[in-house]
N, C-alpha and C positions, 0 to 999 in steps of 0.2 A: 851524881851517879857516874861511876863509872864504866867503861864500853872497853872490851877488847878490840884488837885489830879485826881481828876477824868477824866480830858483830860489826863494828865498824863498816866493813867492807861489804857486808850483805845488807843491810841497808842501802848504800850506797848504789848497788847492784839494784835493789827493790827502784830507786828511785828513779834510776835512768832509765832500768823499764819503762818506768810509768809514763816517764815524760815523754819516754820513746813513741810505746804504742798510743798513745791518746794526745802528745800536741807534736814530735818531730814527725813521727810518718805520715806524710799526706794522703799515702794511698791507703794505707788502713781507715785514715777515719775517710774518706772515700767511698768505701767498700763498705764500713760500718755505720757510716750514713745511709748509705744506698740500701742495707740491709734495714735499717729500720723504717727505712719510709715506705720499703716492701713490703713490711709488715704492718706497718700500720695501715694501707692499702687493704690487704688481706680483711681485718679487724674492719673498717670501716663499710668493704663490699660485704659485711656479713659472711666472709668463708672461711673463717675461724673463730674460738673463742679467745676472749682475753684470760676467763680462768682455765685453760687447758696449755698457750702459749705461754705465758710467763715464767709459771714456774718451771716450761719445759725451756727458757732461753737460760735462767737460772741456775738449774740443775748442769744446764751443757757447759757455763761458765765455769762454774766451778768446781766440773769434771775436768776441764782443761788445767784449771789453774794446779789441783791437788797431783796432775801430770807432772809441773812443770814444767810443760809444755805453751812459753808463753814470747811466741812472734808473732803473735798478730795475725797473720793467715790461720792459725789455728782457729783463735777466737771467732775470726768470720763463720770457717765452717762448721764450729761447733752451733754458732747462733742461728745462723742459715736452719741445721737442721732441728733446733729447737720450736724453729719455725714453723717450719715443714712438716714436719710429720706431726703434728698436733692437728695442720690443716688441710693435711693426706687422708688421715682417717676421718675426718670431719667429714670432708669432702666423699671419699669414695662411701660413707655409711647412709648420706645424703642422695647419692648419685641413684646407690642398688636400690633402695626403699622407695626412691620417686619414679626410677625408671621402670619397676617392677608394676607400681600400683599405674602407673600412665598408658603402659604398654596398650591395653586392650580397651580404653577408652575413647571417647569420639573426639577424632581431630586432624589432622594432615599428617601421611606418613612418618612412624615413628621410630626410631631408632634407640635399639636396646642401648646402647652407650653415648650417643650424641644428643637423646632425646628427639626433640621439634626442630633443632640447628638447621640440621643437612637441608630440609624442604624449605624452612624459612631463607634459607639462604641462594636456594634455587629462585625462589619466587618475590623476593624485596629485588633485586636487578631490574626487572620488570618494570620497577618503578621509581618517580624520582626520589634521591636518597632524602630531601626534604617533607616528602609526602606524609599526612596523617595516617596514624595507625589504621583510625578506621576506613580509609578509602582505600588502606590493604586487605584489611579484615573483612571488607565487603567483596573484593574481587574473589579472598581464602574462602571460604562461605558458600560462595557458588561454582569455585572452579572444584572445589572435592565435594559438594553435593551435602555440607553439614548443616544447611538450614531443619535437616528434614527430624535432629536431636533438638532442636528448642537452644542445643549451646554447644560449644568444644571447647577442649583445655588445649593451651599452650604450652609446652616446657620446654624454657632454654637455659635451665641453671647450667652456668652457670653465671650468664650476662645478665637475667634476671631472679633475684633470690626464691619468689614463688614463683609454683605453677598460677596460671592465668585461665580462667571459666570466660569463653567470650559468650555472652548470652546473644539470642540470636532471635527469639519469637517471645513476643506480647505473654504468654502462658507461663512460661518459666520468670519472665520479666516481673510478674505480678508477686511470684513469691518472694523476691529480693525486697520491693519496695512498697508491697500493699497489703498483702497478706500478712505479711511480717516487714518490718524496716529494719536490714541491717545495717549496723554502725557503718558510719565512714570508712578509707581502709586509713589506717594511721600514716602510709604512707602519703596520703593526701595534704594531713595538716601537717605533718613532719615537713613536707617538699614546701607548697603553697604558706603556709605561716610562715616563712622565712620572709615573704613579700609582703603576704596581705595582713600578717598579725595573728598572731594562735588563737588568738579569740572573737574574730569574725563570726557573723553567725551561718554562714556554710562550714565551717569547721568544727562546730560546737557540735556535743550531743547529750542525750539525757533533760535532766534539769535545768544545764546550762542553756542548754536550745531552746527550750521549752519556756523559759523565761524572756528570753530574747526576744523568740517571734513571738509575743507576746506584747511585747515592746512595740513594734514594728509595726504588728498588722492592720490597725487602726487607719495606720498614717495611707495604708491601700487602699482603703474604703471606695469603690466608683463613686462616691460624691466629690469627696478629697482630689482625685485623679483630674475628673472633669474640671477642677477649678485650676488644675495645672495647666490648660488645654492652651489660653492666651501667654503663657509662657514661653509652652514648646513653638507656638507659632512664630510671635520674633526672634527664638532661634534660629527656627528653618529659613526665615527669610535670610538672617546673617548668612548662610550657608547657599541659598539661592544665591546672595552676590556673590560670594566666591563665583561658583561657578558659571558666572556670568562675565567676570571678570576672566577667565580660565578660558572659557571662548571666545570670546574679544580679543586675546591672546594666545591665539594660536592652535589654541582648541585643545591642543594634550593635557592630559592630567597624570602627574606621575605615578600617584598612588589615591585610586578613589578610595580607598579604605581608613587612607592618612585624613580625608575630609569629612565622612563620614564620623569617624572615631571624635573627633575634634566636637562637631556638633552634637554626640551625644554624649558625649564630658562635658560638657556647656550641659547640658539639661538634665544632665541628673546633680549636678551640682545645687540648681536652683531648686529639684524637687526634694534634695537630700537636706539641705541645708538653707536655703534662698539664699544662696552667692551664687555672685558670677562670678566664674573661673574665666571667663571672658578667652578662651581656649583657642577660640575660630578666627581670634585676632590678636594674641600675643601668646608667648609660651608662658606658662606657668609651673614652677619650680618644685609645688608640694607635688600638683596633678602628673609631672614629670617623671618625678622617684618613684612614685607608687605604680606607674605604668610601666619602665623600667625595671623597677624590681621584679616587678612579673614578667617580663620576659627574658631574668635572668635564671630563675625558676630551671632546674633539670628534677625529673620524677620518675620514680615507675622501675625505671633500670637502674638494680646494683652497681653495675660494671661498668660505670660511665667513666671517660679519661676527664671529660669535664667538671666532674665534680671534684676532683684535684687540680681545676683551676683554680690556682690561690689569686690572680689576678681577678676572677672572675666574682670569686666569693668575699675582696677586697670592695668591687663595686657594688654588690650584691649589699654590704653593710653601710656603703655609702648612703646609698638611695634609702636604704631603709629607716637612716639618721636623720637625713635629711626631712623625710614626709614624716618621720614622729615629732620632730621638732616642729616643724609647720604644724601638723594637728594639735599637739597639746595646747600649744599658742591659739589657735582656730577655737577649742573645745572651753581651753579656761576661760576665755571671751563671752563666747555664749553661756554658759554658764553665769560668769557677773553680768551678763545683758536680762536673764530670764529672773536673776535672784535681785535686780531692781527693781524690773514689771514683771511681775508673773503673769499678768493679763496675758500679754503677749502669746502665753502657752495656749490660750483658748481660741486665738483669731488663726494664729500661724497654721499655715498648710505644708510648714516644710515638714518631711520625715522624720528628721531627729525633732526637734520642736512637739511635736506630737507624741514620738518615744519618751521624749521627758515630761510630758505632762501624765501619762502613763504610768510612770515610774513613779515620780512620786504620788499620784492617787494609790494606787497598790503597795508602795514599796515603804512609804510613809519616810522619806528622805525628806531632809534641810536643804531648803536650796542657798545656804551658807557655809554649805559643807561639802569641798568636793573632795572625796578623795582617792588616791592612787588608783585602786583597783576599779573605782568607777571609771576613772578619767579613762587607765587605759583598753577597757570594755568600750564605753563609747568612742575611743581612737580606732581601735580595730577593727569595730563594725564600719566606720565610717570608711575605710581603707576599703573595705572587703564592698560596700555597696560602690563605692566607686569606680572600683574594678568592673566589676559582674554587673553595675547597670550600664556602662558606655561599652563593653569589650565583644561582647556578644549580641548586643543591637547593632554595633556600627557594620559587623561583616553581612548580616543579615541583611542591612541595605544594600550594600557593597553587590552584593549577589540576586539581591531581587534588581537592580538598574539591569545587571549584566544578565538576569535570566529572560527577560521584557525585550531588552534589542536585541536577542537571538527568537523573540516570538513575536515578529511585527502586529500580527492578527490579534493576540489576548492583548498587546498593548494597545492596540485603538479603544477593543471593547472597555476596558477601564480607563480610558479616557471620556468615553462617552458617559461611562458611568460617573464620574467624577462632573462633568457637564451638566448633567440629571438633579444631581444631586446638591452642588456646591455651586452652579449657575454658570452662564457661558464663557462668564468672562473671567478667566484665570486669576488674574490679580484682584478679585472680589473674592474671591476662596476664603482668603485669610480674613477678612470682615465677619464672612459667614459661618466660621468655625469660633469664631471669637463671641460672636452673639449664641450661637447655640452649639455648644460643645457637644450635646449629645448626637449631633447629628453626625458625628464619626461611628455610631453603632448602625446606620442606616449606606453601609459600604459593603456590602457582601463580599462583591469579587475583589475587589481591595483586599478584604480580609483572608477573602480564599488563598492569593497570590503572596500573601505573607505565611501563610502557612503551608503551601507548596514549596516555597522557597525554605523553611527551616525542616521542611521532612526531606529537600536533597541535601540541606548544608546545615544540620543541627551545628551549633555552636560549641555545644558541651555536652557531657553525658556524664555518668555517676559510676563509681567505682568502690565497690564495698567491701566490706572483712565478713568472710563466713564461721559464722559463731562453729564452736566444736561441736563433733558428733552432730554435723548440719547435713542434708540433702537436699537436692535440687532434685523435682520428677519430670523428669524432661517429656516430649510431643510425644515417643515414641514408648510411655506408662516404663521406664526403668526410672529408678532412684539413682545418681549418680553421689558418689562422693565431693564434699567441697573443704571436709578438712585442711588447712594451710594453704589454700587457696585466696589469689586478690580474684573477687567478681568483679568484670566490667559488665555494667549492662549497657550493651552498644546498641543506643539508641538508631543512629544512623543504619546501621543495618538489619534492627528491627523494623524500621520503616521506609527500608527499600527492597521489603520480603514483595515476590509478586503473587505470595496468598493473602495477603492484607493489602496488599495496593499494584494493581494489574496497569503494565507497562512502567515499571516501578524507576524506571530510570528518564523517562520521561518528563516532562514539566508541564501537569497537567492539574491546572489550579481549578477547574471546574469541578474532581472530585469532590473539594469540599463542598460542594453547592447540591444538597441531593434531589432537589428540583432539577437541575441539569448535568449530572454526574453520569457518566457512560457507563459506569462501574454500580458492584453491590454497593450495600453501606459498610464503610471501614468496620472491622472488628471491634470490640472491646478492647483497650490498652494497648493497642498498638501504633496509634499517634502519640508520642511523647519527648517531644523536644524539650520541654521546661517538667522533665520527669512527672510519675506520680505518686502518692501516698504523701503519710504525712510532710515527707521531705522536699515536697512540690518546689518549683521557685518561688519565693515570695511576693517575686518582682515580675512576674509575667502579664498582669493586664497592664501595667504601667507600658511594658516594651511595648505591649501588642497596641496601645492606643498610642505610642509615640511613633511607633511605627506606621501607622495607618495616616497619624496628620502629614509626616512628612512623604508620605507620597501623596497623597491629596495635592500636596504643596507645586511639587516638582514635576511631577509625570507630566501634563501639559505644557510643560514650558521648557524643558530640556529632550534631546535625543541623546543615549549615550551608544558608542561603541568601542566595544574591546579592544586595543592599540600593543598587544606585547609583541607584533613585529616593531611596532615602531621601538619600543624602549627596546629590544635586544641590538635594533640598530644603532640606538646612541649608547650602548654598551659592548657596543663594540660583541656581539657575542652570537654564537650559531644557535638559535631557537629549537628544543627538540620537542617533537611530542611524545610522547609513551601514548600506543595506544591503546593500552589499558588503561588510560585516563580520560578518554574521549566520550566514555558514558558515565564517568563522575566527576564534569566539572571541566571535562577540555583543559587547555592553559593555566583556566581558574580555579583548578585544583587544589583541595584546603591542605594548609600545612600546619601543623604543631606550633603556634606562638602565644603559647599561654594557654589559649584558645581557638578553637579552630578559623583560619582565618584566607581569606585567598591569596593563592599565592604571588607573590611581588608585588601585594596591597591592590591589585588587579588594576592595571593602566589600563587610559579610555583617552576615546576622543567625544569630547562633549560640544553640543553645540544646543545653541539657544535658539527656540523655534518661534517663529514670526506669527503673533496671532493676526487672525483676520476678524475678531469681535467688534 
């Protein structure tokens, strides 16, 4: 084929463009890097669409080109604005509709253009920038007077993509999860399944869930539990030496939350599966990723700089390699263990053991047959109970030590109780909990003090998606709208209302005792730390009895107290209080790690008490 000079020549022209604008100029692709990572930003924070951007970057390309208008600064600003005004109108048709329907709804001063920003923004300085949501939401709540609505909405689109219902009283609580259960909010399993597995069963719903805890619930049974009881106790002892060893040496402990955590990943290991993760005396690699990954977890906010940590979401896939590898290895095992003795299904008291015996009576499986979709159902579950049964007991101990040395007096009475009851001599405890396990249901204030302790410092609380054309009938008989709304039901400042529990910021474990409670009888649904309706925790007498032996264990035999001068001294650091934090939690104020948890794992000085028995 033949070419004239002059085709020649525009070709040739075509090419050096090309080369020009796309490998010689560095600042173009600079710019045109920067421009798409802009945009894919945009796309990802949900504040544009991809079918409305595209073919608006499209159309701007080869508006440019049909110019001939082609250096490269063009191209930018054409692309820019293909960007842009796709996520202009998005935005401001988003802005008028959400700022119009919020304006006259119950919640902290509103602003027709800013939304909830402005006051949010007055009132998070106040506190530390680590601090949980809710122990801001508890302060918002009483300082604008919104307990008296049953709930208020937040709106800060554009940092987070819905408005936010914080529920506030047991009444409206009841319709979220008892009256009706609504689903999860998707941003739940979308955030959290990144760690714990999409198919956990706190993230399931429907059928899926329904089959699960089904699975599951057996292996709960109080007879089941009680035979774990000789288990959890040579935990606690493991855990006793630590800290024994801790005061014999010097007495600090850098993070009582790091010891805590430890021993109760030790025992739900053995309740979940009978392994020892042996946790409290060496680190372990799967129990590591899976805990890890969860505190790599970011939720809840669109606009986070961190979820464009590609370093962050590189570890993030690490750990999560890591513990599916460990499990599947872990799962295939038990599996040819059970499919040589099946027997084994009938004796075993561990949880999954149980599950599987389950499963195949209902489900009529081969135990020669495992395959994918089972395997990674049972991976994921086993992820998600490892989590959620060590993560939110260990702070709950963490903060009943530290709520006991700030109340000399209820700690002797449960001392005395535990004397009464398990005999005078401390180190006989454990004989006497081993021979009659039931005799952990015969600890009232024990029980009281773990449940005073999880109504200041709930560990977790539930977050739901309001079906459409949904209402909430709040305290005050109006129906509020919930259309595109995430519901938090915040537990925490459901049960620090002072019309369900009077002096509500206090630490007064005798309420639950209504033989010697100062107060009325708590309300209907307004205690709910392990939620309620069908979506209760599965796992709640299990805590509540592993929580009850290891104080049995310990309270006699250690003193602890709070040391965060000491740790800011060996950190070199000027200690601040807020004191907006002084009536939830002092120093030990919970922060956002996964799960609510105290903050800087709460340093102590511990020391071993000298019996006179």
């Amino acid at each position: 084929m033949n070419f004239s000079h002059r085709d020649t020549g525009a070709t040739e022209y075509r090419i050096q463009q090309v080369l020009r604008i796309f490998g010689t100029d560095q600042s173009f692709a600079f710019k045109h890097g920067f421009a798409i990572l802009f945009f894919m930003f945009l796309v990802h924070a949900r504040l544009t669409y991809l079918p409305l951007s595209i073919p608006a970057v499209l159309l701007a390309n080869y508006y440019e080109w049909t110019l001939n208008i082609r250096d490269g600064t063009s191209t930018i600003r054409y692309t820019v604005l293909g960007v842009l005004i796709p996520w202009l109108v998005t935005f401001m048709y988003r802005l008028i509709k959400r700022r119009i329907l919020m304006h006259n709804l119950p919640g902290v001063p509103h602003n027709i253009l800013f939304g909830h920003i402005p006051t949010m923004a007055k009132e998070s300085p106040k506190f530390p920038p680590d601090v949980h949501g809710q122990v801001l939401f508890n302060y918002i709540a009483d300082e604008y007077n919104l307990r008296q609505y049953g709930l208020f909405y937040i709106d800060i689109y554009p940092i987070q993509h819905e408005s936010m219902i914080i529920v506030t009283s047991p009444e409206v609580a009841a319709q979220v999860t008892q009256i009706k259960s609504y689903p999860k909010h998707p941003a739940f399993k979308r955030d959290f399944g990144q760690a714990l597995g999409y198919r956990a069963l706190v993230l399931q719903e429907g059928v899926d869930w329904k089959e699960l805890r089904t699975m599951f619930s057996p292996g709960f049974s109080q007879t089941n539990l009680f035979s774990m009881v000789p288990m959890m106790v040579d935990e606690t002892e493991v855990f006793a030496s630590r800290l024994s060893a801790s005061a014999a040496d010097g007495s600090f402990v850098r993070s009582l939350d790091s010891f805590t955590a430890a021993l109760t990943i030790d025992i739900i290991g053995q309740a979940l599966l009978g392994l020892k993760f042996n946790s409290q005396k060496n680190s372990n690699s799967m129990v590591t990723s899976i805990i890890e990954a969860s505190r790599l977890v970011r939720y809840l906010s669109n606009f986070s700089v961190d979820r464009l940590n590609f370093w962050r979401i590189l570890k993030l896939r690490y750990y999560e390699a890591v513990s599916d590898s460990s499990l599947n290895k872990l799962m295939r095992a038990k599996w040819t263990e059970l499919a040589a003795s099946p027997e084994n299904i009938t004796t075993s008291h561990a949880l999954f053991d149980i599950a599987m015996g389950k499963h195949f009576k209902t489900g009529g499986k081969q135990l020669d047959h495992l395959t994918k979709d089972f395997l990674d159902l049972m991976r994921d579950s086993t992820k998600g109970f490892i989590f959620a049964g060590h993560d939110t007991t260990s702070s709950v101990l963490a903060h009943a030590f530290y709520e006991l040395s700030r109340h000399p007096k209820i700690l002797e009475e449960v001392r005395v109780e535990h004397e009464n009851i398990l005999g005078p001599d401390p180190a006989e405890a454990a004989t006497r909990l081993k021979e009659d396990p039931t005799v952990t249901n015969a600890l009232p204030l024990t029980t009281a003090i773990i449940r005073e302790v999880m109504r200041l410092y709930p560990p977790a609380s539930t977050i739901r998606l309001a079906p459409k054309e949904s209402h909430l009938l709040g305290k005050d008989g109006k129906h509020y709208p919930t259309a595109g709304c995430m519901i938090w039901v915040a537990s925490s400042i459901i049960m620090r209302d002072p019309l369900s529990f009077p002096s509500p910021h206090s630490f007064i474990p005798h309420r639950f005792l209504p033989d010697k409670s100062p107060f009325p009888p708590i309300p209907q649904n307004a205690y709910r730390p392990f939620e309620k309706g069908l979506r209760d925790c599965i796992g709640q007498e299990l805590a509540m009895l592993e929580l009850r032996v290891v104080l049995a264990l310990t309270l006699r035999r250690f003193d602890f107290r709070e040391a965060y001068g000491e740790l800011d001294r060996r950190l070199g650091r000027k200690g601040e209080m807020f004191k907006h934090c002084e009536k939830l939690g002092g120093r030990a104020y919970q922060i956002l790690l996964t799960a609510a948890k105290p903050k800087d794992g709460l340093p102590v000085w511990v020391t071993e008490r000298k019996s006179d028995k």
